[in-house]
N, C-alpha and C positions, 0 to 999 in steps of 0.2 A: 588543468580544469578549474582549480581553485580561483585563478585569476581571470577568469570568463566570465563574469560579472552580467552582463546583459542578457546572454544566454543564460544562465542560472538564475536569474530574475525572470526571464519568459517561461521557462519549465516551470518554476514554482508558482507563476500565477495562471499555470494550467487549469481551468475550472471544466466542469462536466452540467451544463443542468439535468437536476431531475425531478421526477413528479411519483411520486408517494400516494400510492393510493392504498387503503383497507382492505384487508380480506374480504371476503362476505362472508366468509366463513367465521371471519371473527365479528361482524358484527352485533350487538347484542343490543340496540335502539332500533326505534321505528324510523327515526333521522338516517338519512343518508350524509355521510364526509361529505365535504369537499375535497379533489384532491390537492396533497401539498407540494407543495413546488421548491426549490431549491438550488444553488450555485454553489456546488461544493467542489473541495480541492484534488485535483488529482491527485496528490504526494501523501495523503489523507487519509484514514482509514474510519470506517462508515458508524465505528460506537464513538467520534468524537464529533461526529456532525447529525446525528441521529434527534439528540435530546427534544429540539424544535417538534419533529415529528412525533414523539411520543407522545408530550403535551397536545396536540393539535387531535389527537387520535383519542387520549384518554377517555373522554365521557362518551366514547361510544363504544366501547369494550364491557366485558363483565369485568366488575372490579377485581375479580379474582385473577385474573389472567393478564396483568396487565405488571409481570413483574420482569418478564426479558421478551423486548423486540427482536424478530429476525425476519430477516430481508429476500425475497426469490425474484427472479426473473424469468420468465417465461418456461416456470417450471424449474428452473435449478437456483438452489440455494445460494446465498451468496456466503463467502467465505471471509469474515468478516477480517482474518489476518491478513488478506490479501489487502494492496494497498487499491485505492477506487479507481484509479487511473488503467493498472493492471486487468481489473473486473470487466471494467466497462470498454476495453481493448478485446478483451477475450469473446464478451459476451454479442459487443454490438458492435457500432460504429456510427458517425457521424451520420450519416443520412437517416438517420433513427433520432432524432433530437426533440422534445426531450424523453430524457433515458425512462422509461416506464419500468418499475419496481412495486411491488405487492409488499405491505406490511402485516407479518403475523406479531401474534402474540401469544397462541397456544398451538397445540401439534408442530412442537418441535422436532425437526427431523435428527434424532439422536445420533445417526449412522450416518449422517450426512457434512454437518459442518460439528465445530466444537461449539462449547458455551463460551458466553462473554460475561463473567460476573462482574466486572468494574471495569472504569476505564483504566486501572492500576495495573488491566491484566494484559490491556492494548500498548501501556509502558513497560511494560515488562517482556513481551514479545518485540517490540521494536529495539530495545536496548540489546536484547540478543541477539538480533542482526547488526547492529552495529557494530558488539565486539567481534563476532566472527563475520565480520567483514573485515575489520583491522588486523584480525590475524592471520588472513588470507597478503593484506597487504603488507604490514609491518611487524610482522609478526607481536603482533598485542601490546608493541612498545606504546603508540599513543594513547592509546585508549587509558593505557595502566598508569601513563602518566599524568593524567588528568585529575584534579579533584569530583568531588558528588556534587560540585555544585556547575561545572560545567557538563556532566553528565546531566544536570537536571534542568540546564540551560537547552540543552539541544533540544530536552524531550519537550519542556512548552512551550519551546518557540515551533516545533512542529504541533504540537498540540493546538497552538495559539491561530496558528500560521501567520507567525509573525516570519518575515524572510532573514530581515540580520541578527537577530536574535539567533537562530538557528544556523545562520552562516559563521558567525562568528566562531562557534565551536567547532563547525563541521569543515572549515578551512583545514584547520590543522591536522585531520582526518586523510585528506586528500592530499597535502603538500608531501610531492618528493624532490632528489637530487640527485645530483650524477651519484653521492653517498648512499644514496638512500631511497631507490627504487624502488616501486610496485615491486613482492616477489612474487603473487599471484592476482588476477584482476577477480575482482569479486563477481560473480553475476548467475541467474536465476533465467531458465527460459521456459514459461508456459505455455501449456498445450492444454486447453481447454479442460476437462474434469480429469485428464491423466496430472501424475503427481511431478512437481517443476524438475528440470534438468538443472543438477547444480554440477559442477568438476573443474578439476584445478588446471587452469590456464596463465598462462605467462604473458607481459604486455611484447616481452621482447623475444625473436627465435632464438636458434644455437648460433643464428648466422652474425647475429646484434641487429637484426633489420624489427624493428615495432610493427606489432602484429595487427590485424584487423579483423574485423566482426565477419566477416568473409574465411578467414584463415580459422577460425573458433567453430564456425559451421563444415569446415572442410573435415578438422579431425577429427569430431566426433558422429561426423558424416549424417549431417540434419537438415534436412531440407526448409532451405531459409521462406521459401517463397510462403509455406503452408503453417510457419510458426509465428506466435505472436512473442515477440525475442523481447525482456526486458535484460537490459544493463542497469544494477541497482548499484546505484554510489555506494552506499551505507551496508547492501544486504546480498 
């Protein structure tokens, strides 16, 4: 996968548009928004492509309320750990373009999603899928052998959505050999507000035959047709 170069350039410049529109309920002027429009990354996650929209939204909120944004679609909250590509799989689809999203700013659903206090918190949740996804595959040899600064290479190059910036680290994440096999594939499958199916899978059977997304559905017996199935490299 590592060396798939074109393919992992067209996945990474996956974009989504979306349009941002204000609550009424938050609004606090006699002005009506416009709504804000947007091309953000599917690999992405929605508190590091937000900030535009909070600005754009600002002077039309109560100043009090205007210290964490959060995001619903057609009544469900968005989950802001989830990555955008994920969401917008789950929630819509392509005939729906562009993606129509509500912006709050107060009556936070407490029971519903978590908080997001910093983007610090959105690298800190990414990095822990990274290393347990390396320990699923390498048993935590890569990851542990990396220094902090290639750990903090990967994070703004996705931060950034810079692609080799980010590939650069995340090569070495992925490369194996006839030594040095996947010993579990890492991967996550959501099913709309139920909680992801995560479980330990092998790339290869008992028989040495390389397994498929077909054989992953079979054993834990998941009907593919009605699942929105992500394969996460990293998580």
């Amino acid at each position: 996968m590592a060396d798939d170069r074109e393919v992992l350039r067209q996945v990474w410049d996956g974009r989504v548009p979306v349009c941002f529109r204000l609550s009424q309920e938050d609004l606090y002027t006699m002005d009506q928004p416009d709504p804000f429009y947007l091309l953000v990354p599917r690999q992405s996650y929605f508190p590091l492509v937000t900030d535009k929209v909070q600005r754009a939204f600002q002077k039309y909120i109560h100043p009090e309320e205007s210290k964490e944004l959060w995001l619903e679609c057609e009544g469900q909250s968005l989950k802001w750990h989830y990555p955008i590509g994920v969401l917008f799989d789950m929630l819509t689809s392509a005939d729906a373009l562009p993606w129509n999203i509500t912006v709050h700013f107060k009556n936070f659903p407490e029971d519903e999603i978590l908080h997001c206090p910093s983007k610090e918190a959105v690298e800190s949740h990414f990095m822990s899928t990274v290393k347990e996804a390396d320990a699923l595959k390498h048993r935590s040899q890569v990851i542990n052998s990396m220094q902090k600064k290639d750990h903090k290479q990967l994070w703004t190059g996705l931060q950034n959505d810079k692609f080799d910036q980010f590939w650069t680290i995340n090569r070495k994440l992925m490369e194996q050999s006839e030594d040095n096999n996947f010993k579990y594939v890492p991967f996550r499958i959501y099913q709309g507000d139920k909680p992801f199916i995560q479980k330990l899978f092998k790339p290869v059977s008992d028989d040495g035959e390389p397994t498929t997304l077909g054989d992953l559905l079979k054993q834990y017996n998941l009907p593919g047709k009605t699942l929105n199935i992500v394969l996460l490299v990293n998580c």
